[in-house]
C-alpha positions as CSV (number, residue, x, y, z in Angstrom):
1,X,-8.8,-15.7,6.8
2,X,-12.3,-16.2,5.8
3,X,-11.7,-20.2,6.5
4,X,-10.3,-19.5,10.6
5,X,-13.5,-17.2,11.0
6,X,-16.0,-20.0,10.2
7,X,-14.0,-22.3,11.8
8,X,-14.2,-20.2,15.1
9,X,-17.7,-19.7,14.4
10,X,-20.3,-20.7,16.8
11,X,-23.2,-22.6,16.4
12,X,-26.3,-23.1,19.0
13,X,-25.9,-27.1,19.0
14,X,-22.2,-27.8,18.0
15,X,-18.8,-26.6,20.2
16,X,-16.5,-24.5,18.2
17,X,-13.8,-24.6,20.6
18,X,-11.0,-27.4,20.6
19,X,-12.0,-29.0,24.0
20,X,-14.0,-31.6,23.6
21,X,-15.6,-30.6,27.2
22,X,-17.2,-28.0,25.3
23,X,-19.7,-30.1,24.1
24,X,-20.7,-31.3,27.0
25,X,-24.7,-30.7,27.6
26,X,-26.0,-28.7,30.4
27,X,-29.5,-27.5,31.4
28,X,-28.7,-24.7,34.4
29,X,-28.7,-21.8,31.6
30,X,-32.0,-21.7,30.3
31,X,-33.8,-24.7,31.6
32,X,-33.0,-26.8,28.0
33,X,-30.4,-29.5,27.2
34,X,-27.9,-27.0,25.3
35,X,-23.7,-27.8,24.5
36,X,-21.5,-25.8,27.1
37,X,-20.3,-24.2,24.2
38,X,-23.6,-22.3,22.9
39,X,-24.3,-20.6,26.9
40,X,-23.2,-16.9,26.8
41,X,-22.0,-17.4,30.6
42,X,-19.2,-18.4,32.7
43,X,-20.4,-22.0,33.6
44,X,-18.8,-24.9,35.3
45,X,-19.5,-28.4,35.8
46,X,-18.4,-31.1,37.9
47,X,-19.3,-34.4,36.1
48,X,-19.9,-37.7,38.7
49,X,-16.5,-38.9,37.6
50,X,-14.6,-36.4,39.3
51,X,-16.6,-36.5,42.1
52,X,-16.0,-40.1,42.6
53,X,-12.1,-39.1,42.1
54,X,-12.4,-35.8,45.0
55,X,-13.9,-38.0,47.4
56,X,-15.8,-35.2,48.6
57,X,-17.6,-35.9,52.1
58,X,-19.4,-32.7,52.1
59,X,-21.2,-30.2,49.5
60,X,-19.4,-27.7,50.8
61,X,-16.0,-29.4,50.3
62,X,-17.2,-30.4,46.5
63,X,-18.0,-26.3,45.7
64,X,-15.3,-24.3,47.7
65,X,-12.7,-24.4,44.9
66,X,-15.0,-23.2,42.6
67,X,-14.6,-19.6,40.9
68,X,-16.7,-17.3,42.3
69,X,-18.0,-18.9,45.4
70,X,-16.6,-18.2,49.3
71,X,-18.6,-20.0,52.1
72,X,-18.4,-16.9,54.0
73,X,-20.3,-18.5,57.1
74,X,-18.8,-21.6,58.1
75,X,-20.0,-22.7,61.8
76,X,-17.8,-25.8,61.9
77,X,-17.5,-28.9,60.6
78,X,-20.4,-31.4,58.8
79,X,-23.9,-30.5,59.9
80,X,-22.5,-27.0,61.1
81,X,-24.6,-23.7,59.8
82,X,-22.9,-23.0,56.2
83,X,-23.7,-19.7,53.8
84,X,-22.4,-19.7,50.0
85,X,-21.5,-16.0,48.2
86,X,-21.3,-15.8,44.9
87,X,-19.4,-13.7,43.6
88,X,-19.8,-11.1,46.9
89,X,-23.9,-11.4,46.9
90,X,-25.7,-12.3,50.1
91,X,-26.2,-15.9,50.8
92,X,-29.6,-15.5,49.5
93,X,-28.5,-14.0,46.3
94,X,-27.7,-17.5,44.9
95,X,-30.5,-19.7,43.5
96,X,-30.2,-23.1,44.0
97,X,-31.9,-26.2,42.2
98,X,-31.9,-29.5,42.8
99,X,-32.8,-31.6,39.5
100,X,-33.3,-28.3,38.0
101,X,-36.5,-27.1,40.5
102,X,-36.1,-24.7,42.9
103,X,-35.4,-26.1,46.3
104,X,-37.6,-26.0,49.6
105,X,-35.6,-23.1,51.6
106,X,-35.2,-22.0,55.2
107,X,-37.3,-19.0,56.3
108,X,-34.3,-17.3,55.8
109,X,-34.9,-17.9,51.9
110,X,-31.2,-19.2,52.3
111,X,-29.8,-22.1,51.7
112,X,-27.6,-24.3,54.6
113,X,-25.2,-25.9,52.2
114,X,-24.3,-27.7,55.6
115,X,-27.4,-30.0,55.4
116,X,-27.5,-31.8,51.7
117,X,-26.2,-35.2,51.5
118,X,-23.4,-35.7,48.9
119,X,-23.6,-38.8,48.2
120,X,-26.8,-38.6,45.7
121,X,-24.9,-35.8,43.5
122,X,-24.4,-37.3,40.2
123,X,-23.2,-33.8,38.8
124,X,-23.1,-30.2,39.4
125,X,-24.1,-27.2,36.8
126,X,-23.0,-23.6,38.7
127,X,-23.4,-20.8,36.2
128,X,-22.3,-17.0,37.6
129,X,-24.1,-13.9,36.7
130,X,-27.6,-13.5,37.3
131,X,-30.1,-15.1,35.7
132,X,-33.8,-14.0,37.2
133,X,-35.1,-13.0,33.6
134,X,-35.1,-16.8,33.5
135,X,-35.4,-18.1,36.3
136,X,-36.9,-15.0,38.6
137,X,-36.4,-13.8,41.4
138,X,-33.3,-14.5,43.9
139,X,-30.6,-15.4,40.8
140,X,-28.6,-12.4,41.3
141,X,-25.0,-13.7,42.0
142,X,-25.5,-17.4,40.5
143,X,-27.5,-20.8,39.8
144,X,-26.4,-24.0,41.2
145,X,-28.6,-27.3,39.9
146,X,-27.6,-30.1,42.0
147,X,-28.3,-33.5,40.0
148,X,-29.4,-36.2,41.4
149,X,-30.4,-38.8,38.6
150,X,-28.6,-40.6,36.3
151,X,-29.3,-43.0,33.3
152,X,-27.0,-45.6,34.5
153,X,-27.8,-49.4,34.9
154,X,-25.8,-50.1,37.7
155,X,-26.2,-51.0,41.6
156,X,-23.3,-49.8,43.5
157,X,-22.2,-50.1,47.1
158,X,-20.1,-47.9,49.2
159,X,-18.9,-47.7,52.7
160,X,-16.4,-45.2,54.4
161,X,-14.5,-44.5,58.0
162,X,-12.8,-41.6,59.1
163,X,-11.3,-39.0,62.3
164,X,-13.6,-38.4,64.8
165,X,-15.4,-41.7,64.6
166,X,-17.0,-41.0,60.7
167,X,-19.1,-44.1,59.5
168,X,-20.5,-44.0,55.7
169,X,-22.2,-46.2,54.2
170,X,-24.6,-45.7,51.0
171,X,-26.2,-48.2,48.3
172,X,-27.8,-47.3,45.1
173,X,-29.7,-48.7,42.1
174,X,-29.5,-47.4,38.7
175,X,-31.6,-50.1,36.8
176,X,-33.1,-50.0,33.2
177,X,-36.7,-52.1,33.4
178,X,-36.7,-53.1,30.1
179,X,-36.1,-50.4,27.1
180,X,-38.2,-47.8,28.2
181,X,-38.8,-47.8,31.9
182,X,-35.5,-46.4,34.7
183,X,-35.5,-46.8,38.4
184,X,-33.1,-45.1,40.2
185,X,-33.2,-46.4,44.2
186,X,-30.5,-44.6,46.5
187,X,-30.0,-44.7,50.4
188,X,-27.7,-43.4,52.8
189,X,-26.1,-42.8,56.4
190,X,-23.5,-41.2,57.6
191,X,-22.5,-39.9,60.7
192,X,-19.5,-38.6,63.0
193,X,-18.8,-37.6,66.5
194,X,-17.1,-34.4,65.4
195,X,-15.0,-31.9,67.5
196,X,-15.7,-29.2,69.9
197,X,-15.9,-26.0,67.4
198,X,-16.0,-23.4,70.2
199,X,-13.4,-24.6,72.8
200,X,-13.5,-21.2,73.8
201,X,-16.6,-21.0,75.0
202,X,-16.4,-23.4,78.3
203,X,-18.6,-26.4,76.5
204,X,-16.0,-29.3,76.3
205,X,-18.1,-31.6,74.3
206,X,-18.1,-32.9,70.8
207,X,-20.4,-31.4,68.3
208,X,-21.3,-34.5,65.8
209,X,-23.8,-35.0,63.1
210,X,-26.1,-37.9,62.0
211,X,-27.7,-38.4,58.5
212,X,-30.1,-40.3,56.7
213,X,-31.0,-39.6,53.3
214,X,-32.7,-41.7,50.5
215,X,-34.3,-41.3,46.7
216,X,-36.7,-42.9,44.7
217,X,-37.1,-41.9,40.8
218,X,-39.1,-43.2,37.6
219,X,-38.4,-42.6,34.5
220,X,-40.6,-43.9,31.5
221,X,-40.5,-43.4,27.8
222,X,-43.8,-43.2,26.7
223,X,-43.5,-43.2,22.8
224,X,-40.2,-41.8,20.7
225,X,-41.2,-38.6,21.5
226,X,-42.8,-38.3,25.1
227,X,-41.3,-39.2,28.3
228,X,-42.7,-39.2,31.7
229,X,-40.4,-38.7,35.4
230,X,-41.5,-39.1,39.0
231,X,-39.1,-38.7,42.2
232,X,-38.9,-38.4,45.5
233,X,-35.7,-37.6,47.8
234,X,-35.4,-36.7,51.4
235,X,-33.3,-36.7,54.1
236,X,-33.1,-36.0,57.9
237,X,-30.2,-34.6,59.6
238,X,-29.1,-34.6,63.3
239,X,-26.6,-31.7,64.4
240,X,-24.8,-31.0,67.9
241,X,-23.5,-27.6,68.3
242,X,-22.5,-25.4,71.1
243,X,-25.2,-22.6,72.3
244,X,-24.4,-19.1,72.3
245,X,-27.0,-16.1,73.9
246,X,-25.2,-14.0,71.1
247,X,-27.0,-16.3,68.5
248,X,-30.3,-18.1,70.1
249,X,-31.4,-15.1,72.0
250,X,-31.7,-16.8,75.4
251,X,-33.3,-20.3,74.2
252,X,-29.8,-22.0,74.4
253,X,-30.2,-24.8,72.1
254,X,-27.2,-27.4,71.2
255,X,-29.0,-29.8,69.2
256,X,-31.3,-29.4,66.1
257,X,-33.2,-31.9,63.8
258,X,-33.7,-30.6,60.1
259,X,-36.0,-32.9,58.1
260,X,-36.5,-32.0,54.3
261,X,-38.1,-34.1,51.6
262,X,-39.0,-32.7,47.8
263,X,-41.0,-34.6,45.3
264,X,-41.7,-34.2,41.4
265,X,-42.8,-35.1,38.4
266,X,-42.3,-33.9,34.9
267,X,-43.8,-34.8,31.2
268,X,-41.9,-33.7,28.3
269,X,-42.1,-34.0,24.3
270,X,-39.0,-33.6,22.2
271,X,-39.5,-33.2,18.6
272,X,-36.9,-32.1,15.8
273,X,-37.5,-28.9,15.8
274,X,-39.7,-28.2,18.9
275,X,-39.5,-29.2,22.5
276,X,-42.0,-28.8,25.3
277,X,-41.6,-29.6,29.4
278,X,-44.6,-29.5,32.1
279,X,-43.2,-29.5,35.7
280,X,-45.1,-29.5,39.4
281,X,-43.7,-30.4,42.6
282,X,-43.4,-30.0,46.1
283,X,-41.1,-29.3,48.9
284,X,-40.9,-28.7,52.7
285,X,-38.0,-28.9,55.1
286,X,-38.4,-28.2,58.8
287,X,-35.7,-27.5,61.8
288,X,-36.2,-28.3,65.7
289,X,-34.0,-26.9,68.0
290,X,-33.6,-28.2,71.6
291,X,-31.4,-27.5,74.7
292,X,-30.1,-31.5,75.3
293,X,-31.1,-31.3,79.5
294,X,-34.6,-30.7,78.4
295,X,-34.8,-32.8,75.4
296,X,-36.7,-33.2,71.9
297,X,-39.9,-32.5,73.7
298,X,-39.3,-29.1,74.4
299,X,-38.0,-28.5,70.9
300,X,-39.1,-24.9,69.0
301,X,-39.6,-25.7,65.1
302,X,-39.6,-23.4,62.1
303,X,-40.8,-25.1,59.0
304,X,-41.7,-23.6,55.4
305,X,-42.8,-25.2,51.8
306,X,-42.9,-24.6,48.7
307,X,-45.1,-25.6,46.1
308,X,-44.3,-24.9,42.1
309,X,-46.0,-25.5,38.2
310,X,-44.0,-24.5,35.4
311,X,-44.8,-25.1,31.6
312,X,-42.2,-23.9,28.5
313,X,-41.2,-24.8,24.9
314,X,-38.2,-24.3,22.7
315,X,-38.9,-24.1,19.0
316,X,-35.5,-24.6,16.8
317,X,-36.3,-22.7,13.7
318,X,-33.4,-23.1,12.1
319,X,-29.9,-24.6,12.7
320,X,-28.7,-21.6,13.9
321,X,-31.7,-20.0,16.2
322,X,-34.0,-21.2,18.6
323,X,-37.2,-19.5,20.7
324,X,-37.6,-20.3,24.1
325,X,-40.9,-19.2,26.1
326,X,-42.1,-21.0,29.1
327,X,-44.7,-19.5,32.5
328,X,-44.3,-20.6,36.4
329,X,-46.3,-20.4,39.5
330,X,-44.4,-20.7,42.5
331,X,-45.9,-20.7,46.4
332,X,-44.1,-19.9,49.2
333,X,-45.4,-21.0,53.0
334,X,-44.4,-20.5,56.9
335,X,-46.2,-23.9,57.7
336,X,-48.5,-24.0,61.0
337,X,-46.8,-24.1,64.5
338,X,-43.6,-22.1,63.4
339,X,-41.7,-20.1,65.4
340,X,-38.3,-18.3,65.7
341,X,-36.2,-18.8,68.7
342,X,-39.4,-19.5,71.1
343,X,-41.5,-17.1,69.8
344,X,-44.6,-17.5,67.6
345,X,-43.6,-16.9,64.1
346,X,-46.5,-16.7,61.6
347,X,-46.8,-14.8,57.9
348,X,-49.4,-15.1,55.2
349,X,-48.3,-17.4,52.1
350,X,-46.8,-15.9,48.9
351,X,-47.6,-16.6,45.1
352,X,-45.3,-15.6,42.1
353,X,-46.5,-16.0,38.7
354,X,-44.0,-15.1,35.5
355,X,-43.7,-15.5,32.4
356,X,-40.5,-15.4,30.2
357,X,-38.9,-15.7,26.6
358,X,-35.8,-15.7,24.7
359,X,-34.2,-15.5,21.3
360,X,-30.9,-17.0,20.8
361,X,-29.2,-16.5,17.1
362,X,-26.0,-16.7,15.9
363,X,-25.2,-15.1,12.6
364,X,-21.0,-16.6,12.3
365,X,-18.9,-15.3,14.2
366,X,-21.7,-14.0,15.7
367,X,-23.8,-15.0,18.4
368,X,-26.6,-13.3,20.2
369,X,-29.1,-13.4,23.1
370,X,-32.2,-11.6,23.9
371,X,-34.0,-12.9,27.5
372,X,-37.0,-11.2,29.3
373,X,-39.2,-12.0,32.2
374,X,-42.3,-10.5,33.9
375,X,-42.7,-11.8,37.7
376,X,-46.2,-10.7,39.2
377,X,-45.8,-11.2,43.3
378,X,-48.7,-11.0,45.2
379,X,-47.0,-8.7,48.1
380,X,-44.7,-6.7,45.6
381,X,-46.4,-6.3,42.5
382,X,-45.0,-6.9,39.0
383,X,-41.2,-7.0,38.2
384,X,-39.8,-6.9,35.0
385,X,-36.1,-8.2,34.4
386,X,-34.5,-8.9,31.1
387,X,-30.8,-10.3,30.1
388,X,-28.7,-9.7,26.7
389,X,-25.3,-11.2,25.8
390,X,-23.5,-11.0,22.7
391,X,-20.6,-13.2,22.3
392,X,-18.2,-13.3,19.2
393,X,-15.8,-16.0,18.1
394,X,-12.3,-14.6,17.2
395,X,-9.8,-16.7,14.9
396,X,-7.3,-19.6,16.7
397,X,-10.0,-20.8,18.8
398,X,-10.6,-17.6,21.0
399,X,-13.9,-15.7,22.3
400,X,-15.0,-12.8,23.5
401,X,-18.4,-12.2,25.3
402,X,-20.2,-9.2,27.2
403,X,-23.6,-9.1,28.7
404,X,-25.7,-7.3,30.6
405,X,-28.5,-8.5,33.2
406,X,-31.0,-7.2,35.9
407,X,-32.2,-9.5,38.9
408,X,-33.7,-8.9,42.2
409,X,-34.8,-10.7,45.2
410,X,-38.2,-10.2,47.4
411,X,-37.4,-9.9,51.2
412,X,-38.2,-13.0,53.0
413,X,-40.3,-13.9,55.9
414,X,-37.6,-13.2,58.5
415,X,-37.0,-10.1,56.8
416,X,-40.5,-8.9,56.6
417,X,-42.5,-11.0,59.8
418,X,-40.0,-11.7,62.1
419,X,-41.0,-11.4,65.8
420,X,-37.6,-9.7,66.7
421,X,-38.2,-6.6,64.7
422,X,-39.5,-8.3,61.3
423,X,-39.9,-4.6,58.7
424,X,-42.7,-4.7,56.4
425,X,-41.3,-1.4,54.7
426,X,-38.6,-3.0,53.2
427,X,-38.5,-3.1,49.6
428,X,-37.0,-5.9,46.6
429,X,-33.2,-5.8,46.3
430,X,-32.4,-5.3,42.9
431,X,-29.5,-5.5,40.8
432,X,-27.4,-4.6,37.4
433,X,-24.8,-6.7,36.6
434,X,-22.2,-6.2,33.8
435,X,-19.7,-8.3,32.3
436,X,-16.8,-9.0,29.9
437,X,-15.6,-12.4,29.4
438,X,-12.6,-13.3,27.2
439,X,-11.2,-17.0,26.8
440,X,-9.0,-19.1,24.7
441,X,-9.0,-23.0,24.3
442,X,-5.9,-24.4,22.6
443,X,-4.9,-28.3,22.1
444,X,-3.0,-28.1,25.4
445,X,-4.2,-25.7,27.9
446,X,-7.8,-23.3,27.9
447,X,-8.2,-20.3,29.9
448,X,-11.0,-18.1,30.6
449,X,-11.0,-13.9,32.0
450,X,-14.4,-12.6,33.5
451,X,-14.7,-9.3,34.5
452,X,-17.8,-8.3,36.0
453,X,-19.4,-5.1,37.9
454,X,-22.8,-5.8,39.8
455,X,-24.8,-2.8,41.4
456,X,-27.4,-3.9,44.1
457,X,-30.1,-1.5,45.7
458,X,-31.6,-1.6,48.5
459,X,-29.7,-4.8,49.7
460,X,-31.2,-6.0,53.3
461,X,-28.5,-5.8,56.0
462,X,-28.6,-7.1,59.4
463,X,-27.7,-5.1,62.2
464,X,-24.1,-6.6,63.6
465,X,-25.2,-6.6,67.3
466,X,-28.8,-7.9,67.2
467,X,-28.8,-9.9,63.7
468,X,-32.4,-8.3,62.9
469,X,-32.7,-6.5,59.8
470,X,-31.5,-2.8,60.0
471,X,-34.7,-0.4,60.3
472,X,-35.0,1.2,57.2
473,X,-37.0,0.7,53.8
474,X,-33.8,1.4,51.8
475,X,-31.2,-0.7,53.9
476,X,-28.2,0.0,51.6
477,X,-26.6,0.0,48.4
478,X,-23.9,-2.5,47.2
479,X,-20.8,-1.8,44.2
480,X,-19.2,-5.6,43.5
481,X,-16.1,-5.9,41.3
482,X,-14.3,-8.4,40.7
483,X,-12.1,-10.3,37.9
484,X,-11.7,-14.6,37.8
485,X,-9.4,-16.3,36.0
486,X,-9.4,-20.3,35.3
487,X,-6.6,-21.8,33.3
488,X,-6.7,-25.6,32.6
489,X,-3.9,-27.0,31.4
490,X,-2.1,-30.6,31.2
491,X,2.0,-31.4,31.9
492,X,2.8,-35.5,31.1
493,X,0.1,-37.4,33.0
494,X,-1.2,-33.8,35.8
495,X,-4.3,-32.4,34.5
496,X,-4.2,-28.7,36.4
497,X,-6.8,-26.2,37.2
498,X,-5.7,-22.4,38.8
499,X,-8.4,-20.1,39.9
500,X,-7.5,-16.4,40.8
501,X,-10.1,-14.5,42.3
502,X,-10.4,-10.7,43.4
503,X,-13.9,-9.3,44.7
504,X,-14.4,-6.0,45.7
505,X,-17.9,-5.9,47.2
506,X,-18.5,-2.5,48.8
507,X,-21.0,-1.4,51.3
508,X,-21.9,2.2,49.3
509,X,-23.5,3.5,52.8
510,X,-20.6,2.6,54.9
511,X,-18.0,4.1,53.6
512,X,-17.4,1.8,51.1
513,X,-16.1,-1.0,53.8
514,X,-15.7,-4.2,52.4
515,X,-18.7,-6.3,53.2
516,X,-18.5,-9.0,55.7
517,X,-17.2,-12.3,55.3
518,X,-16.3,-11.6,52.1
519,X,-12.3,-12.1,50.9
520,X,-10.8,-9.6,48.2
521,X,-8.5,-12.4,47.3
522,X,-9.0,-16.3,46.6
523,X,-6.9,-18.8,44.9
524,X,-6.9,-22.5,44.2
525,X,-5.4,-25.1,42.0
526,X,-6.1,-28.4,41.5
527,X,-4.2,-31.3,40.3
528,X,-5.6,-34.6,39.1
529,X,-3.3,-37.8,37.8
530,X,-3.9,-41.7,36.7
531,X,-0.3,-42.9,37.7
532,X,0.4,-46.7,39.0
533,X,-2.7,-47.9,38.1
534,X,-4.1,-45.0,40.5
535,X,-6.6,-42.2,40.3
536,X,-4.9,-39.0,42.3
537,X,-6.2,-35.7,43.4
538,X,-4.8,-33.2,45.0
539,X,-6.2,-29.8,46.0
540,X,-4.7,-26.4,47.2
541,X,-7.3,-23.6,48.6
542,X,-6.0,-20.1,49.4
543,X,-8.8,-17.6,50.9
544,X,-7.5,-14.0,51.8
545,X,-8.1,-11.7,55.0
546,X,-11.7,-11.0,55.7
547,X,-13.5,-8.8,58.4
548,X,-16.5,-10.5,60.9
549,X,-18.7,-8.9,63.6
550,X,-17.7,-7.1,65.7
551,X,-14.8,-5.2,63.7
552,X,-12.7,-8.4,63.7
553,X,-10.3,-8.9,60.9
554,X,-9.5,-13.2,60.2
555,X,-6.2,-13.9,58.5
556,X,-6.0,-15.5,55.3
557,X,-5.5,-19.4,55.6
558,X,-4.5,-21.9,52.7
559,X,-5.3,-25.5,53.3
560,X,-4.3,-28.7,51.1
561,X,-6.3,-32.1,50.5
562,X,-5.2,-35.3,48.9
563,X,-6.9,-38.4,48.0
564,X,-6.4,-41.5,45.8
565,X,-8.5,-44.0,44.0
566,X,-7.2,-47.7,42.8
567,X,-9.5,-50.4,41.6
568,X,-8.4,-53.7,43.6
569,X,-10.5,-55.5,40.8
570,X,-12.5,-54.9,38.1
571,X,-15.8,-54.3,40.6
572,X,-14.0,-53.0,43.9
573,X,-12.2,-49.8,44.2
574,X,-10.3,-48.4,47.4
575,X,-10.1,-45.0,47.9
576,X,-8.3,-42.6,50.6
577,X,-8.3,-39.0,51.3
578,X,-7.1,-36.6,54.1
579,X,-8.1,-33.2,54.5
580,X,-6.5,-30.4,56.0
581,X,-3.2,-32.3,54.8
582,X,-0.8,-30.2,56.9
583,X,-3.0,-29.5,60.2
584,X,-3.7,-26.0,59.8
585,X,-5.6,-24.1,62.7
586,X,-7.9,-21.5,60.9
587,X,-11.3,-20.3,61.6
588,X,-14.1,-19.2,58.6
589,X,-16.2,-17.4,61.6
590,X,-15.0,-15.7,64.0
591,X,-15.0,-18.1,67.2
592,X,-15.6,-21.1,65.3
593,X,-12.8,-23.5,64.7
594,X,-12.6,-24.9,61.9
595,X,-11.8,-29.0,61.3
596,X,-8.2,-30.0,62.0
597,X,-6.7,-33.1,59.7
598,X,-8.8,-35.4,58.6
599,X,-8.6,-38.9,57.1
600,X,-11.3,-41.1,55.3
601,X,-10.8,-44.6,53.6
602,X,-13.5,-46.6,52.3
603,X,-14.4,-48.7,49.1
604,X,-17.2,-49.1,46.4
605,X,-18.2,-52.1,44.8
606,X,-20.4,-52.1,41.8
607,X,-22.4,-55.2,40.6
C-alpha cells in the first residue's frame, strides 16, 4: 500500500498522473513555467497542434467548447460585438492575457473576443476559479493567456477561401539567428462580406469584416542564465453592422474601426534554484464608430491604455517546495478626445500597485498552497485577497482537490464616468469562491469533476431598458453553482472529449432569476482522428435555454463542425472545414442571427 501512495504522490516539478499531458508546462497559474500536474486548478490547454487540426477562423470558435465558458453576447458573425462568461461571471469577470500581460481593454474593462486575430495564437492556457491574489483585480471567474510566440525555426505560409466571399491569407517567420538570438515575424489579412445579422430590422445589407494584424518579437539569450524579449503586435479591424436606437442611443452608426497595438519587453534570470522576471509594457486600442452616409469623418472614438511594470522571483528550496513573491504597477487611461456615443467622455487615470506571495509544498500525498495579495488603488483604497488549495493524491492514479479563493473587480470608467448616468457611489464587486475537484487518469481514458460555489457582492448590473448601470451603490448580490465534467478517452484511432456543464448563477435581489444570457445547461464533445493519411475533427456544441432583455426566453440550439487536414507533400498541407454542418437557424442574442453553414478550404506551406 505504502508503494501506490508514493506512486500517486505529487511532486511540484514532475506529473504523477499516467497522462503524459500532464507534464505539459504552463505559466497562466502563477506567472512561472510549472507541469500541469503541480497547479491546484482546473486548467486547460489548447496546444498549436490542435489548433492547426480545428481550423478555427475565429477566437471565439477556438474557446466555445471549452468547460466553463458561454459567449453569452454574440452580435453575429466575425467582427460582430462578442462577451465571454466564465463560469456565470460578468464578461468583465474574466482576465485575459495575451503573452501572459494583461491586455489593453475597452472602457467597458471587457474584452470583445470578436476583435483578436486567430491566426498568431500559438497556444491557449484558460484556468477557472479566481485568481486575483495573483494576478489582482478582475480574475474572479477565470484567466485566459493567449500565446503568441513560439521557439520554432520555421517560415510558414497560409492562405484560405470561404461562404460569404472569406479571403485569408497570413505568413510567418519563426527564425533562430544563430544559437542565441529568435525572431518571430507574423502578418495577416482576412476579410469577408458577411451576412445580414438583423434581417428583421429593414437594413438588407451585408455586415462584413476586414482585418489586418502583424507581430514582431526578439528574443536573445544573453548568457546561460539571462535572457532578454522584446515584441510588438497589433492589429486593426474593420466591422459593418446594422444600427439600432435601442443600442447607439440616436447616433446610428453601422461601421466601426477598432485599432489596438501592445508592446513589451521582459529580462529574466533562471538559476537552479531561483528564478527572477522584470516585465513593462504598453497597450492602447481605440474604436470609431460612423453612420456610412456621413462617413469616417464624422466618426465618434473612445480610446483607453494601459501601461504596466511588474517584478517577481521564485526560490525552489527544495525539491518539493518553492516561494513565489513578485510587485506590479498597473495604469489605467481614458485617452484625450474620448467619447461615448457622441458625447464627451472624460475620467481621471487610475494606478494599482500590489504586491503578492505564495508557498507551494507538497509533503506526499500531500500537496499544499498558500497565495496572498495586497492591491492599493488609487480611487478604492487597499484590497486584500488571498487563495489556499490543498490537493491530495489517492492510490490508482486519482486526486482530490479543494480550495478556497477571494477576488474582486473595481468598477470601470463606464460604470463610474459615463455621460449617460455614470455612478461614482458604486463600490468593488467582490467575491468567494469554493471548490471541490475530483479526477482520475487511467492508461485509456482521464476524467475530471469540479464543483464549485462563487458568492459575488455588490455585482454592477445594467438596467435592461437603458443599458446604464442600475442607480445604487450596492447593485446586487450574485449565488453561482455549478458542477463540469470532462472525460477524455480514446476508442481504435477517435480520441474523444465530453463536457457536461450546469450553472446556476442567481440574481440574489431578483428573486433568484437566473442571470441573463447565461445557460443552466451546456454540452459538447469532440472527436479527433488520423485515418487515410488524414487529420479529422469533428465537433458537437449543445447550449441550453437562456433568458435575454426584455423577458425573452432563446431555445437551446446544438450545432456540429467538421474539418480535415491531409499533407499533399511533405511541405504542403490542405485543409477543409464547414461550420454549422447541418444549417441550423439559432440566435445567441435576441434579434441577432447567428451564421448559417459555412465552408473554408485553404492550404499551408512551410519552408
Amino acid at each position: 500500500m505504502y508503494k501506490k501512495w508514493l506512486a500517486a504522490g505529487l511532486l511540484p516539478w514532475a506529473a504523477f498522473a499516467q497522462n503524459s499531458s500532464d507534464s505539459t508546462e504552463i505559466t497562466v497559474y502563477n506567472r512561472i513555467k510549472q507541469p500541469k500536474a503541480t497547479v491546484l486548478a482546473p486548467v486547460e490547454v489548447i496546444t498549436k497542434a490542435e489548433i492547426d487540426r480545428r481550423q478555427p477562423k475565429s477566437v471565439v470558435e477556438l474557446l466555445s467548447a471549452l468547460p466553463g465558458i458561454q459567449f453569452g453576447t454574440q452580435t453575429g458573425g466575425l467582427g460582430h460585438q462578442t462577451s465571454l462568461f466564465t463560469r456565470g461571471t460578468e464578461s468583465d469577470h474574466t482576465l485575459v492575457l495575451i503573452n501572459g500581460r494583461p491586455v489593453a481593454q475597452s472602457v467597458s474593462g471587457s474584452v470583445d473576443w470578436s476583435q483578436f486575430p486567430v491566426s498568431g495564437i500559438q497556444r491557449v492556457e484558460y484556468i477557472r476559479g479566481p485568481r486575483a491574489a495573483i494576478y489582482g483585480a478582475n480574475a474572479i471567474g477565470g484567466v485566459i493567456n493567449l500565446i503568441t510566440t513560439s521557439d520554432a525555426d520555421e517560415v510558414l505560409v497560409s492562405t484560405t477561401a470561404g461562404s460569404n466571399d472569406y479571403y485569408e491569407g497570413n505568413l510567418s517567420v519563426n527564425q533562430w539567428l544563430g544559437e542565441d538570438t529568435h525572431l518571430q515575424l507574423a502578418g495577416g489579412y482576412r476579410e469577408t462580406r458577411g451576412y445580414d445579422v438583423r434581417p428583421t430590422e429593414m437594413q438588407p445589407d451585408r455586415d462584413g469584416f476586414e482585418q489586418f494584424n502583424g507581430q514582431l518579437g526578439l528574443t536573445h539569450n544573453i548568457d546561460d542564465n539571462w535572457t532578454a524579449d522584446v515584441s510588438l503586435m497589433g492589429w486593426n479591424n474593420k466591422s459593418q453592422f446594422d444600427f439600432t436606437n435601442a443600442f447607439d442611443f440616436g447616433t446610428s452608426a453601422n461601421e466601426s474601426e477598432r485599432q489596438t497595438y501592445q508592446t513589451d519587453g521582459a529580462l529574466s534570470y533562471s538559476g537552479e534554484q531561483l528564478y527572477v522576471r522584470f516585465d513593462a509594457g504598453y497597450g492602447e486600442t481605440e474604436l470609431k464608430t460612423w453612420r456610412d452616409s456621413q462617413g469616417k469623418a464624422s466618426a465618434a472614438k473612445i480610446a483607453t491604455g494601459i501601461g504596466r511594470l511588474a517584478g517577481m522571483a521564485q526560490y525552489k528550496y527544495s525539491s518539493t517546495g518553492y516561494i513565489l513573491a513578485g510587485v506590479d504597477w498597473q495604469q489605467e487611461q481614458l485617452l484625450d478626445g474620448s467619447s461615448l456615443f457622441g458625447a464627451s467622455f472624460e475620467a481621471p487615470n487610475r494606478e494599482n500597485a500590489g504586491v503578492y506571495t505564495s508557498i507551494f509544498q507538497t509533503w506526499s500525498p500531500l500537496s499544499v498552497e498558500l497565495t496572498g495579495r495586497v492591491d492599493d488603488n488609487e480611487q478604492f483604497g487597499t484590497h486584500g485577497t488571498w487563495q489556499s488549495a490543498v490537493s491530495l493524491a489517492l492510490p490508482y492514479a486519482h486526486k482530490s482537490t479543494l480550495s478556497y479563493g477571494t477576488a474582486y473587480r473595481a468598477p470601470n470608467f463606464v460604470d463610474l464616468y459615463s455621460p449617460f448616468g455614470g455612478n461614482l457611489a458604486l463600490k468593488p464587486e467582490e467575491s468567494e469562491n469554493w471548490e471541490l475537484s475530483v479526477s482520475g487518469d487511467y492508461d485509456v481514458f482521464n476524467w475530471e469533476l469540479n464543483l464549485y460555489r462563487n458568492e459575488i457582492d455588490n455585482l454592477i448590473v445594467f438596467d435592461t431598458d437603458t443599458f446604464l448601470p442600475v442607480n445604487s451603490p450596492e447593485n446586487t448580490d450574485a449565488l453561482i453553482e455549478g458542477a463540469e465534467l470532462v472525460v477524455k478517452a480514446a476508442t481504435g484511432p477517435v480520441h474523444h472529449r465530453v463536457v457536461l456543464e450546469y450553472t446556476d448563477a442567481k440574481d440574489r435581489n431578483n428573486n433568484d432569476e437566473q442571470l441573463l444570457r447565461r445557460a443552466k445547461r451546456k454540452a459538447s464533445w469532440q472527436g479527433e482522428a488520423d485515418w487515410l493519411n488524414t487529420s479529422w475533427f469533428v465537433q458537437s456544441l449543445y447550449v441550453g435555454e437562456r433568458s435575454d432583455v426584455g423577458n425573452v426566453m432563446l431555445p437551446s440550439y446544438t450545432i456540429w463542425n467538421i474539418g480535415a487536414r491531409y499533407p499533399l507533400t511533405q511541405q504542403l498541407t490542405l485543409n477543409g472545414k464547414v461550420n454549422n454542418l447541418f444549417d441550423k437557424d439559432y440566435q445567441v442574442v435576441n434579434g441577432f442571427d447567428a451564421p448559417d453553414m459555412e465552408f473554408y478550404v485553404g492550404a499551408d506551406y512551410r519552408f
